[in-house]
C-alpha positions in Angstrom: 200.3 34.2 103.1 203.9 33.1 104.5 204.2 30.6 107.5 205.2 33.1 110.0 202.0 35.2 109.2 199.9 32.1 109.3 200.9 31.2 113.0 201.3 35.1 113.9 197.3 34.9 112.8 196.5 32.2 114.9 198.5 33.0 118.1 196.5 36.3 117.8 193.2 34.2 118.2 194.3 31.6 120.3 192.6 32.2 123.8 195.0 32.9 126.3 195.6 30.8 128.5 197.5 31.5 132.1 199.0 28.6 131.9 200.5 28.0 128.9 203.9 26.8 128.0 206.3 26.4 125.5 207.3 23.3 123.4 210.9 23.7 125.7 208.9 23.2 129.1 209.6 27.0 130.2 206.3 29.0 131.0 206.0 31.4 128.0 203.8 34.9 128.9 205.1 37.1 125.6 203.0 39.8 124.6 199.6 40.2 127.0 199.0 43.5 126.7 199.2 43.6 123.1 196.3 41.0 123.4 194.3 42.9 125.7 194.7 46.2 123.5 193.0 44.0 120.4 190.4 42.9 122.4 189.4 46.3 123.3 189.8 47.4 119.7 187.6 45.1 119.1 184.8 45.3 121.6 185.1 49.5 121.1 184.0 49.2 117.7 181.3 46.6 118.3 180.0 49.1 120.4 180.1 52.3 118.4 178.6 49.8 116.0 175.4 49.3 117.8 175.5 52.3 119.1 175.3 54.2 115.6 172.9 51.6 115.0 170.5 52.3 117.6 170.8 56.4 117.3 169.6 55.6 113.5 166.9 53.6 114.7 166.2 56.4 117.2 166.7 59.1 114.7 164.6 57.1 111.8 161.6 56.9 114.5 161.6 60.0 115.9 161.3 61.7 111.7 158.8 59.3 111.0 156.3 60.2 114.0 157.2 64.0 113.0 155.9 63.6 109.7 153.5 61.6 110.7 151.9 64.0 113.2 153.2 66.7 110.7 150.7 65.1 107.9 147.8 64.3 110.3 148.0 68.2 111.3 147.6 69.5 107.9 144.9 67.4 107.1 143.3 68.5 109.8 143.9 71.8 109.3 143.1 71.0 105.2 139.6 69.1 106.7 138.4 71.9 108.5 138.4 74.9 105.6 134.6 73.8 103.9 134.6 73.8 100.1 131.5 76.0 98.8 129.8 76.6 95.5 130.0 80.9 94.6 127.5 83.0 92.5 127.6 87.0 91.5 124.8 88.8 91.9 123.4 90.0 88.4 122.0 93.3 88.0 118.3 93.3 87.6 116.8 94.1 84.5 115.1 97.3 83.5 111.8 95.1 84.2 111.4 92.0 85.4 108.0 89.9 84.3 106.1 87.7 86.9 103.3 84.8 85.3 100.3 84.5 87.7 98.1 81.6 87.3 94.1 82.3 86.3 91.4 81.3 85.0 88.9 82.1 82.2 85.1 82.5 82.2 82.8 83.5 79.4 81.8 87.2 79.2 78.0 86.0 80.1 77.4 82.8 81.2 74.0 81.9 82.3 71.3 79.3 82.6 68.0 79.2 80.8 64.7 78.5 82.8 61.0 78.1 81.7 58.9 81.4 82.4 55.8 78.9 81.6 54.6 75.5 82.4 53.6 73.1 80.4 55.8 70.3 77.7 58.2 70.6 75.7 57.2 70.8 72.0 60.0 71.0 70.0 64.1 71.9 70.6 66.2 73.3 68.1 69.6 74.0 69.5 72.4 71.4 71.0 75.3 71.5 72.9 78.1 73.6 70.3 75.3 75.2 69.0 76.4 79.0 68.5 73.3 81.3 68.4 72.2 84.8 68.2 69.8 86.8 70.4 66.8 85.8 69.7 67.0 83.1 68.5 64.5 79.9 68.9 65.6 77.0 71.4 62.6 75.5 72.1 58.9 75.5 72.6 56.6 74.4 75.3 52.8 73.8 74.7 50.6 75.4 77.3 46.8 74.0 77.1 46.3 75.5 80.5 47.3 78.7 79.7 45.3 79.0 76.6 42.5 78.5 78.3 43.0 80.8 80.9 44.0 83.8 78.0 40.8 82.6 76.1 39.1 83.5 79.8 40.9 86.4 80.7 39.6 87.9 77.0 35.9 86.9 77.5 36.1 88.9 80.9 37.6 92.0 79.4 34.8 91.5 76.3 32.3 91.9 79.3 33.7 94.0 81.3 33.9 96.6 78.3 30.3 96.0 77.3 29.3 97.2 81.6 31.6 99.9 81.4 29.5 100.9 77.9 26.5 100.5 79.7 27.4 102.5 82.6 28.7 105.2 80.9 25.7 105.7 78.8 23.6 105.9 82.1 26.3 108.2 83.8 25.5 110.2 80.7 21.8 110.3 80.7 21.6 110.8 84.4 24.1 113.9 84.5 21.6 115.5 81.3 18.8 115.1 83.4 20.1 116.3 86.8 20.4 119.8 84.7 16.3 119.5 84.7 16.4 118.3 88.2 14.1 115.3 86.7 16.4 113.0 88.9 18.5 113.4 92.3 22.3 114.0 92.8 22.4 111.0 94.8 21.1 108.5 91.5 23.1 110.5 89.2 26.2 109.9 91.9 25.2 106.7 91.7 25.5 106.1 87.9 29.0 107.9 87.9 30.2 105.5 90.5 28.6 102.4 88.8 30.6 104.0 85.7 34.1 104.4 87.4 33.8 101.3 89.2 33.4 99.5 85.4 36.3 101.5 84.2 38.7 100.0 86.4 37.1 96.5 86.0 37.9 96.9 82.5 41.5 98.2 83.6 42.0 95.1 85.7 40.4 92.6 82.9 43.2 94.4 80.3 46.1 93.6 82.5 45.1 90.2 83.5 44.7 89.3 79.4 48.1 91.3 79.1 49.8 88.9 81.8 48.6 86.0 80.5 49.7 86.7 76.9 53.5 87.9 78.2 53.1 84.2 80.0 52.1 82.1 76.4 55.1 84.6 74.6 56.8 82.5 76.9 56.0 79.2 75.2 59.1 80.1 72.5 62.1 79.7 74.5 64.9 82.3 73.0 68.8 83.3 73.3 69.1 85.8 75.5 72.2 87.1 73.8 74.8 86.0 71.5 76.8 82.8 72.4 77.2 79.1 72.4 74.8 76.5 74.3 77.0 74.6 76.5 74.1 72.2 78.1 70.8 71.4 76.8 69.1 69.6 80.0 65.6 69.0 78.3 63.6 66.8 75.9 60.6 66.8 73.7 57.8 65.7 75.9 59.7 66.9 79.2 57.5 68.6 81.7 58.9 72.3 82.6 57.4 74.2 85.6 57.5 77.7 85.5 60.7 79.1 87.6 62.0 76.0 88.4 65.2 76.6 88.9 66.2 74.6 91.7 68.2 71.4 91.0 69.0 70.6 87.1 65.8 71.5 86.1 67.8 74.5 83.5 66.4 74.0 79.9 69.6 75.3 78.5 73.0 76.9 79.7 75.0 79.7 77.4 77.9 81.3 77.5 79.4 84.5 75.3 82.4 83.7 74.3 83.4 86.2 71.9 85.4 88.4 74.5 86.7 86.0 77.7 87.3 87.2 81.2 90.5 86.0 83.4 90.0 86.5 87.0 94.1 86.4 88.1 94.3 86.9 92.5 97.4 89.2 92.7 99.7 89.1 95.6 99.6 92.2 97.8 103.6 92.4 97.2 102.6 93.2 93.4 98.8 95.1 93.7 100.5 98.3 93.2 101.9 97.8 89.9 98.6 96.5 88.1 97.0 99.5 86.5 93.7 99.4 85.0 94.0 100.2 80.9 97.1 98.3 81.1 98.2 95.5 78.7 98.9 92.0 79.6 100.1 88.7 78.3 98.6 85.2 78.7 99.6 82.0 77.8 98.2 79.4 77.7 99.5 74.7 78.1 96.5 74.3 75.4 98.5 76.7 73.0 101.8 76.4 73.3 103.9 78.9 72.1 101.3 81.6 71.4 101.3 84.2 73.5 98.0 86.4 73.6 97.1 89.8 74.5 94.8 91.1 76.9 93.4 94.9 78.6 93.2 95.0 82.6 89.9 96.2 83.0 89.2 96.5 86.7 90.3 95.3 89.5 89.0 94.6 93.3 90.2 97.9 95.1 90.3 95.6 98.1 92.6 93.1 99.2 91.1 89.9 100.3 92.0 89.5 103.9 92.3 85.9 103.7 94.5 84.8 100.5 96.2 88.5 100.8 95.9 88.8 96.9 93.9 91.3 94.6 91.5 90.1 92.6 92.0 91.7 88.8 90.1 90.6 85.5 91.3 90.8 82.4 89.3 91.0 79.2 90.7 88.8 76.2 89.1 89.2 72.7 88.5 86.2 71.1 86.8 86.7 67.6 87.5 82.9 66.6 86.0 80.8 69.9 89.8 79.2 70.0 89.8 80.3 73.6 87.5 78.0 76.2 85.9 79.3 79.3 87.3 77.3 82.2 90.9 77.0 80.5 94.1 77.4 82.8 96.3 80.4 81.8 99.3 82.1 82.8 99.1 86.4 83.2 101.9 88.0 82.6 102.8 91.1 84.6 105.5 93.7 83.8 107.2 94.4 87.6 109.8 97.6 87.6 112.7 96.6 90.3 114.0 98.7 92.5 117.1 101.5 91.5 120.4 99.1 92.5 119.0 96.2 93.0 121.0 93.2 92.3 119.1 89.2 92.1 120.8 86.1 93.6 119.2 82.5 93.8 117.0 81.5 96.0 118.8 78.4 97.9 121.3 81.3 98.7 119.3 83.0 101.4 120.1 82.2 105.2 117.1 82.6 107.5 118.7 83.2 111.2 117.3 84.0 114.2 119.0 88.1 113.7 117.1 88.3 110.3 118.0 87.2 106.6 121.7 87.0 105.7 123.8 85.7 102.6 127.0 84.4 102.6 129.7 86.8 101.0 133.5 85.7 100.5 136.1 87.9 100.9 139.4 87.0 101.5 139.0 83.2 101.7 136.7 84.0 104.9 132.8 84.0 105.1 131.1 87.5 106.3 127.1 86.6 106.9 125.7 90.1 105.4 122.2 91.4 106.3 120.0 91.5 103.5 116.7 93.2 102.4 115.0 91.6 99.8 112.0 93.2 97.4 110.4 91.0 94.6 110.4 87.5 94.9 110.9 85.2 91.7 110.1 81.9 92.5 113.8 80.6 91.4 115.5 84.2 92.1 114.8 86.6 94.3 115.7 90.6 94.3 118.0 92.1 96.9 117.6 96.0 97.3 119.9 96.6 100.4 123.5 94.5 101.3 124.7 93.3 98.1 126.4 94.6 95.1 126.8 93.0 91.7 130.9 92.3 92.6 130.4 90.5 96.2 131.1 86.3 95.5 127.9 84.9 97.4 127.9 80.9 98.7 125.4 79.0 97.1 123.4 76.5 99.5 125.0 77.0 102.8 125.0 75.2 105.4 123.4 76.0 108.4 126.4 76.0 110.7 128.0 78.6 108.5 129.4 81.3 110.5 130.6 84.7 110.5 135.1 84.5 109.6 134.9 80.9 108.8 137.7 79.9 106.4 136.6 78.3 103.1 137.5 77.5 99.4 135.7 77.9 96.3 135.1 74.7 94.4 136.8 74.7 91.4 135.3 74.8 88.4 136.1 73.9 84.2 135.9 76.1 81.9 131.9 74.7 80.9 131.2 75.6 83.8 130.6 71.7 85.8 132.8 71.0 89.5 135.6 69.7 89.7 
């Protein structure tokens, strides 16, 4: 830089001053307006300076709370469409199967009393014992009752040597009246005496008769077929005869070659158990057998308090596997009805209108009445308002309503949410 721009620079930024003069002692005032039109320069473009700086400010703050709110509206909007899980309908099979619980009992099962009192001689069958009709269990000595048989025979022996007697006089009396050697009143008499033995003889020949049925009763027998499941007696035991109150039962027996299975049926499903019909049963003791067994009556009458028909079920069982008393499972064949369509349980919607499900279509929830027929436990069976294309929620919520906006969860391709 030269000299003369060097002091041209600093008289430019040299304040004025009024009274400034010259090295030669003359007041010097050259150039004030070119001063003043620097200044101004100057302070104009300090000014546009801050003011640019202060519309960016304005313009950088007012984009950033327009965003913001622009961000905090979509969310909002975002927050308010509900997410939901989505199922189809599936058609329901040609015939759907239903497993009622029940519970087996022998074919006969019955307890074993005395007929006779007296002690117990001698048993011969135990608990697991399998039997036949007939057979020998035990035997009870009787001294009382043979000595009332020995009695009841001594009475007939006499009462048959009266009626002898008297009908040997009846006899001779009636030859005589032909000779009228004797009056119709004796001979009456002797015909009555003879009648009146007669029936003592009749009455001594039942009374031996009872008494003999009573000591056949000493041998305690199987009254059919079957296992002993209790023996509740012991040689030397006193037995009363009839004592069947309390756990006074010699034995207990059950037949166990054919089984019963008492099932209660709901009323929903009474009218598709037919007697002749098969059934399956299985069975926690066996697992994966299944067996097969005949419905072979059934109540006619549904009980007014469960609301279920009771059915047996008669289940052949040749090899004793089977146990009275077991827990089984029938199962039921169950037609649906024409168009029906199932969808889970948790799906349903109880409301104060009646049962509704939750279809989408078109990213918007329609709550459509329902009618539903069999129930499944897991599943149930919709017969009216559904069709195997509608997309129905899965667990709604109870403040679902009717043109809500939602979106379906996503899902991979296993299957899990996303």
């Amino acid at each position: 830089m030269t000299t003369n721009e060097t002091n041209n620079l600093a008289a430019a930024t040299e304040p004025v001053r009024k009274d400034s003069t010259p090295d030669n002692g003359v007041p010097n005032t050259p150039g004030p307006n070119k001063r003043a039109r620097a200044f101004s320069k100057r302070a104009s473009a300090i000014t546009s300076i801050v003011i640019a700086c202060a519309a960016l400010a304005i313009a950088s703050g007012v984009h950033s709370r327009l965003r913001a709110e622009t961000r905090l509206r979509d969310s909002a909007q975002a927050s308010a469409i509900s997410y939901v899980d989505v199922v189809s309908p599936k058609p329901s099979a040609d015939a759907d199967e239903i497993a009622l619980p029940g519970s087996t009992s022998a074919f006969n099962d019955t307890p074993i009393y005395a007929r006779t009192s007296g002690y117990v001689k001698h048993w011969y069958a135990d608990i697991g014992s399998r039997v036949k009709k007939g057979q020998l269990l035990a035997t009870i000595e009787t001294p009382e009752l043979d000595q009332q048989l020995q009695q009841a025979r001594a009475d007939l022996e006499n009462a048959e040597a009266n009626l002898q007697l008297a009908t040997t006089t009846a006899a001779r009396w009636q030859h005589l009246l032909e000779t009228d050697s004797v009056s119709h009143q004796e001979t009456d008499q002797a015909v009555s005496d003879l009648h009146s033995k007669q029936a003592l003889v009749s009455s001594s020949k039942a009374n031996v008769e009872r008494l003999g049925q009573l000591q056949a009763f000493e041998r305690v027998t199987a009254p059919f077929d079957g296992v002993v499941t209790a023996r509740n007696t012991d040689i030397g035991a006193l037995v009363q005869a009839g004592d069947n109150s309390g756990p006074k039962e010699l034995f207990h027996m059950a037949a166990i070659q054919t089984l019963r299975v008492y099932v209660a049926v709901p009323e929903i499903y009474a009218a598709f158990v037919k007697t002749g019909e098969q059934a399956k049963l299985t069975l926690d003791a066996l697992p994966g057998e299944t067996l097969t067994g005949t419905v072979v009556r059934n109540a006619d009458a549904i009980d007014a308090t469960s609301r279920t028909l009771n059915v047996e079920i008669d289940v052949d069982n040749p090899t004793g596997r089977l146990l009275p008393g077991a827990y089984a499972f029938v199962h039921f064949r169950v037609p649906p009805h024409p168009g029906s369509v199932t969808i889970p349980s948790n799906a349903l919607l109880f409301r104060a209108e009646g049962l509704r499900a939750g279809v989408v279509r078109n990213g918007h929830v329609e709550l459509t009445p329902i009618s539903i027929g069999q129930d499944y436990g897991s599943t149930v069976e919709v017969i009216s308002g559904l069709s195997a294309h509608d997309t129905v929620i899965v667990n709604p919520s109870d403040s679902l309503t009717n043109g809500a906006a939602v979106q379906l969860v996503a899902r991979s391709a296993n299957g899990a949410r996303q």
